[in-house]
C-alpha positions as a Markdown table, in Angstrom:
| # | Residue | x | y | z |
|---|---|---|---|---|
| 1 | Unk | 57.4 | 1.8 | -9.5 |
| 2 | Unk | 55.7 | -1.6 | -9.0 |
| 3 | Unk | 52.5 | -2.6 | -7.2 |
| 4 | Unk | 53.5 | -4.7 | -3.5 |
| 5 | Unk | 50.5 | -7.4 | -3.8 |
| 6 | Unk | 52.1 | -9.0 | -1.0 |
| 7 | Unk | 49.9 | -9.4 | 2.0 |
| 8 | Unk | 46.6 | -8.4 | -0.8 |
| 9 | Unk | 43.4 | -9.7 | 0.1 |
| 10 | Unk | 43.2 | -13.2 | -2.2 |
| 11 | Unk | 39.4 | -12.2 | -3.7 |
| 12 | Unk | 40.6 | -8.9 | -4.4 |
| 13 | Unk | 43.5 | -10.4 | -6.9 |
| 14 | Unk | 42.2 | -13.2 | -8.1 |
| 15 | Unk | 38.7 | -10.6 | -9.3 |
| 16 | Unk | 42.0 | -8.0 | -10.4 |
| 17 | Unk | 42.9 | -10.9 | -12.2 |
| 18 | Unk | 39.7 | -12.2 | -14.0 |
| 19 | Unk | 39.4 | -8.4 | -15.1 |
| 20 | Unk | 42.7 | -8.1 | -16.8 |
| 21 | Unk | 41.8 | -11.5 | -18.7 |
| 22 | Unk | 38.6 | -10.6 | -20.4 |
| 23 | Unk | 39.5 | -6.8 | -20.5 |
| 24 | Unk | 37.4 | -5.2 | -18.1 |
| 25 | Unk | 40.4 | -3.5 | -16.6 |
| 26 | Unk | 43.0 | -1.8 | -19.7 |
| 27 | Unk | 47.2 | -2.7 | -19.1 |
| 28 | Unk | 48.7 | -4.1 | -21.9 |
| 29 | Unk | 51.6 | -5.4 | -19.6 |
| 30 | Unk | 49.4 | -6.8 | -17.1 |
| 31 | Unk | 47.1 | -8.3 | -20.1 |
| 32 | Unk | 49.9 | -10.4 | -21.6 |
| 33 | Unk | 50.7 | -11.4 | -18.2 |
| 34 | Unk | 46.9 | -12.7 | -17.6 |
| 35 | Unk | 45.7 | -14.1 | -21.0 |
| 36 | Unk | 47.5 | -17.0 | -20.6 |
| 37 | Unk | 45.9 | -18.2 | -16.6 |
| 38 | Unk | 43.7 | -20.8 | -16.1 |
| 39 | Unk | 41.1 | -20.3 | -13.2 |
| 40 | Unk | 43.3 | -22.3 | -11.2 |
| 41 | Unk | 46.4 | -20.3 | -12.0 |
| 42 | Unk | 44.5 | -17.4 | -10.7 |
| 43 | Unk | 43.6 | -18.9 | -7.4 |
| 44 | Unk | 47.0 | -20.0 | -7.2 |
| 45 | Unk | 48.2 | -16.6 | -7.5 |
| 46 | Unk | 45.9 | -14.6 | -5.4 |
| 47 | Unk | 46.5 | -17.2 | -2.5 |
| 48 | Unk | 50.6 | -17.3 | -3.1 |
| 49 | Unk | 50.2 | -13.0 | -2.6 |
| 50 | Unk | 47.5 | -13.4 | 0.1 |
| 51 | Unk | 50.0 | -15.2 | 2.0 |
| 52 | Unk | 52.7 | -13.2 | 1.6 |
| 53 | Unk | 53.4 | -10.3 | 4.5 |
């Protein structure tokens, strides 16, 4: 039912992730979820996932 972003390539979620913010990509869940991240909170992310297997 739910994505696995474990193991995801880090530039891959962290762009994802910019496009959900400025609404280049449409999810209203994944919208409310991004709004809110600072650049750094991205990277964060997309690095925690990227290291993930």
């Amino acid at each position: 039912m739910y994505p696995n972003l474990a193991g995801q390539k880090g530039l891959y979620l962290l762009k994802q992730l910019k496009a959900f913010k400025h609404k280049e990509r449409t999810n209203p869940i994944m919208l409310s979820q991004a709004k809110g991240l600072s650049d750094q909170d991205m990277k964060d992310l997309a690095s925690y996932f990227n290291s993930l297997r």
